[in-house]
N, C-alpha and C positions, 0 to 999 in steps of 0.2 A: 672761541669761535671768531670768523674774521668780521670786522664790520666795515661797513661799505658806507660810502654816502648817499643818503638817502633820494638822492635827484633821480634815480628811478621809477620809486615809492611814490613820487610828487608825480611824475609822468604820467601814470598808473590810475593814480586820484579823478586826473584831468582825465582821460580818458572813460575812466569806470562812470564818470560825472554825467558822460554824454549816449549813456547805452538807456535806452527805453525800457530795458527792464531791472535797470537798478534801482528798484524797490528799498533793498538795504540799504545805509549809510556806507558810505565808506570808511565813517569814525568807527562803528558796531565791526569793522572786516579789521581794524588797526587793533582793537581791543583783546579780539580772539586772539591775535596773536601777539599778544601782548608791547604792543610798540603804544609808544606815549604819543597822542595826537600833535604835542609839539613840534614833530618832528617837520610837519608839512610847510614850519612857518621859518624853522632855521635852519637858512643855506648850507650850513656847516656840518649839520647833523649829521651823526651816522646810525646804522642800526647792524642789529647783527644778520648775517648772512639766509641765515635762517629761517629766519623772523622773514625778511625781504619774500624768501623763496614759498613759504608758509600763505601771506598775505595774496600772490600772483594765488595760490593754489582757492582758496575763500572767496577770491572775486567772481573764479571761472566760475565755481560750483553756484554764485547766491545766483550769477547771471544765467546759470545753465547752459552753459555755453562753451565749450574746450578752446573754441578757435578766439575766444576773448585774448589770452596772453599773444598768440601772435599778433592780433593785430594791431594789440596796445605795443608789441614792435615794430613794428610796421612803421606806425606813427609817430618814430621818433623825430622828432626834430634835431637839425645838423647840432652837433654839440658842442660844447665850447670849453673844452679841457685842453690839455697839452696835446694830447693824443692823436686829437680833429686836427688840432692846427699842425700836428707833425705831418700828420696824414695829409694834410692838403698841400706841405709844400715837399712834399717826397717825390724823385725820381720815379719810381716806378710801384706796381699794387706790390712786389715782393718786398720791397722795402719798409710799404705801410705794414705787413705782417712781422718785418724785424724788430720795429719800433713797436707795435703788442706786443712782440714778446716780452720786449725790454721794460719798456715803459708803465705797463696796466694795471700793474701792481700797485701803481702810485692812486685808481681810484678804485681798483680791486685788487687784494694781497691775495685773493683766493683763486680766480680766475684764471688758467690757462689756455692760452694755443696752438694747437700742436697741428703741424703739416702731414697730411697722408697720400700721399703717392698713389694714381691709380689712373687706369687706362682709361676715364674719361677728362681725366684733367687735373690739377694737385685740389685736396679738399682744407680748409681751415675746420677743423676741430675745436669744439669748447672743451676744455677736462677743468674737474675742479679738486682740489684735493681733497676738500671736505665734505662738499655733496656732489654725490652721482647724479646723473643726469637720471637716471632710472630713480632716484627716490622722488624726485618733483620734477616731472615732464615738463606740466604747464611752464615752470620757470625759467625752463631750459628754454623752450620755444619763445619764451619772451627774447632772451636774448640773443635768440638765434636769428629768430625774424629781426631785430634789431639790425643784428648784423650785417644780414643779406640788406638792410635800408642803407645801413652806412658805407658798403660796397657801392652800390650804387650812385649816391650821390657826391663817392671821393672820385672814382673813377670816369662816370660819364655814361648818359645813356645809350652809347657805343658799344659797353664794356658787357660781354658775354659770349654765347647763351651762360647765366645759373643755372645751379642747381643748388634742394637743401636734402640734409642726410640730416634723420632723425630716429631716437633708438625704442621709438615706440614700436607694435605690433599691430599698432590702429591701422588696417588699410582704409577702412571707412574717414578715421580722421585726417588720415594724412591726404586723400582726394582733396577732404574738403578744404584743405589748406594748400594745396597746388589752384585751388583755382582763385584763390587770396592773391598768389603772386605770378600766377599766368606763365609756372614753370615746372620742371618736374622736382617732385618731392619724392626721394625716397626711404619708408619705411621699414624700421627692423632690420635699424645695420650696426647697432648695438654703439652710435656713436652720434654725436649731433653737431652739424655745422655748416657749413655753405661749401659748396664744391663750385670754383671757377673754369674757366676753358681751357683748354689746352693751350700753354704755354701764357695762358692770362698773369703770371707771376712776374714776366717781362712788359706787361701792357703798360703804358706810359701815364703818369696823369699828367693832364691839362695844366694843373697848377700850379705846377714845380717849379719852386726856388731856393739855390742854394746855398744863397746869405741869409734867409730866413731860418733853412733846414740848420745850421750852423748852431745859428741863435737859440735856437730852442734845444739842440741835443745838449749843450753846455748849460741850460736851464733845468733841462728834465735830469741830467746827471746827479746834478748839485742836490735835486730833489729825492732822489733816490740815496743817496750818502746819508741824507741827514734822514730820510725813512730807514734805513738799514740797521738804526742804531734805536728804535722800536722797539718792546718786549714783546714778542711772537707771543699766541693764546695756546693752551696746553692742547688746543684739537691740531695745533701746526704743528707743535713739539710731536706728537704721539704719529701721528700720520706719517713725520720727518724718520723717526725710528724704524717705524713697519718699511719704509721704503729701502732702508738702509740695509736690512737682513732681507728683502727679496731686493734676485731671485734668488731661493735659497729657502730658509726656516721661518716661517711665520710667527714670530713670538706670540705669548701668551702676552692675555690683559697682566698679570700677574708678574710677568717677567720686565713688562712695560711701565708697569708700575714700581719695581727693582728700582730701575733704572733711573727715574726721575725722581729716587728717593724718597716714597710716600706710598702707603695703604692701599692692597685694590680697592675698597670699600673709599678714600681719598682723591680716588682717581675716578672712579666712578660717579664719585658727587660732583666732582669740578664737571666732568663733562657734558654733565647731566644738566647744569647750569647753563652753558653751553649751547644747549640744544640736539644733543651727541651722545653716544656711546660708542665704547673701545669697539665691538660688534660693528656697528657702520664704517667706522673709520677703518680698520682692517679690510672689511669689502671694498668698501670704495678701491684701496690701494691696490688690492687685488685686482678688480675689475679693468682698473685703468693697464694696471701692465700686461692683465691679458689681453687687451686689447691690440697693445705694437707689442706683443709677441705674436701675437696670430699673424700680424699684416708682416710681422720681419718672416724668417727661414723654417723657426721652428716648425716641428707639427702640434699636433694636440696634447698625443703622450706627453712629448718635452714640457709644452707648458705647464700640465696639470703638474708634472715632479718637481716643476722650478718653483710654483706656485705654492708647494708643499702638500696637495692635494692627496688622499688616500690613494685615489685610483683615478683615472680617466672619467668614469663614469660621475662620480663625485663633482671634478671640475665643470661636468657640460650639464648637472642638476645645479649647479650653483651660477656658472655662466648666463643659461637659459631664465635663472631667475635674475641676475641681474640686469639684463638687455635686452629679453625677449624673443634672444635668437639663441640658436645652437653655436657653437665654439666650428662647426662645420662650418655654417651656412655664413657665419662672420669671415672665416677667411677665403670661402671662393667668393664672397662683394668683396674682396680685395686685392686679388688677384692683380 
């Protein structure tokens, strides 16, 4: 499973610290899911992805409250990685999304972002390889609201109107979370992420400098070379295979375990350790490429046969469970 550093988790702490009805510890929310309380005190520390996503999901519930994880993003403060500082001396917002692409991996190896095209304006998409946004909402929202903070404060409060796209079904939550950011949120588009303005990918930052930009792409490279040469977790390995036979044949747990030379009953304990089974990781993989198949040419037919689905019907009972939306109603929002 991947693990991340924990300067989220620490975020998180501080935040859950200052809520009137945190009752719980937040050492008792770290326990459940099993993270060692050390972790709050070393900078270095990592945890696993999981666990992270586990932990947002404990706080909302002790605080009863859903709109807690956004607004523990919300509250990010500017940060101070590679990524911030690339970001702030970058030519333009398309740029800062080239250097995510490139770069995020160095303080998330799980985390994706992917661009979606659409008539109100191009959207930044979260995707993860290993958890879908649909198995931990609140998590996603953390880092979405995040996001939408870190847009704002690379860009300038010039830079809009936003929007956020979330793949919940909540119309009642997601209100309550437009009026968190005094923008439109919208719900049940089986995908989550910040959608900027028309032609906002060209919008210039303020900060831009290109002997700094210079200095740090030659920084973050070198970073990446010697990350690259890392032993990937068996939930990247196995996720890496599913991806490799779609579109096309969705292997068996069985056949996936062939292939990495070891037991399903071996593969299923590793993952299990993990925080994972073959079962999610297949969906996940599935879900995400239904997704830019829906928004590319195909129809629905197409995707469910590429997908290896029995029938159509199949695909939009499995869809609908992942996303909360029909395989229909996903791709006329994407029109």
């Amino acid at each position: 499973m991947p693990r991340v550093n924990a300067y989220r988790l620490r975020h998180l702490a501080r935040v859950y610290a200052q809520e009137a009805a945190a009752s719980k510890p937040f050492t008792d929310l770290l326990a459940e899911a099993a993270v060692s309380p050390d972790v709050m005190e070393d900078m270095s520390a990592k945890i696993e992805l999981t666990a992270e996503a586990q932990v947002v999901e404990l706080a909302c519930h002790a605080l009863s409250d859903k709109t807690f994880a956004a607004r523990a993003g919300l509250s990010t403060p500017g940060a101070k990685t590679l990524l911030a500082y690339l970001a702030r001396a970058s030519e333009t917002v398309g740029q800062v999304l080239q250097f995510a692409q490139k770069y995020y991996a160095l303080e998330d190896p799980d985390l994706q972002f992917h661009l979606v095209r659409s008539d109100r304006g191009p959207i930044v998409a979260l995707e993860s390889g290993v958890l879908a946004g649909h198995q931990a909402r609140r998590h996603r929202e953390l880092l979405v609201f995040g996001m939408f903070r870190r847009v704002q404060q690379i860009a300038g409060p010039d830079f809009g109107p936003l929007a956020l796209y979330l793949d919940t079904p909540d119309a009642e939550h997601c209100a309550a979370l437009a009026q968190l950011v005094a923008c439109d949120v919208f719900c049940g588009h089986g995908m989550n992420g910040v959608g900027l303005p028309v032609g906002g990918l060209d919008y210039p930052i303020p900060t831009f400098d290109a002997d700094l930009l210079d200095h740090l792409q030659a920084h973050g490279d070198a970073r990446l070379e010697k990350a690259s040469q890392d032993i990937p977790s068996l939930s990247q390995k196995v996720i890496k295979l599913v991806r490799r036979q779609l579109p096309g044949h969705l292997p068996s747990g069985d056949e996936i375990a062939d292939t990495l030379c070891m037991t399903r009953r071996t593969l299923t304990r590793h993952l299990a350790a993990e925080g994972t089974s073959y079962k999610a990781l297949a969906e996940t993989a599935r879900c995400d490429m239904a997704k830019r198949l829906l928004v590319g040419e195909g129809n629905i037919a197409q995707v469910a046969f590429l997908l290896d689905f029995a029938d159509q019907a199949a695909f939009s009972v499995a869809f609908k469970r992942w996303t909360g939306t029909t395989p229909a109603q996903f791709k006329r929002a994407h029109v």
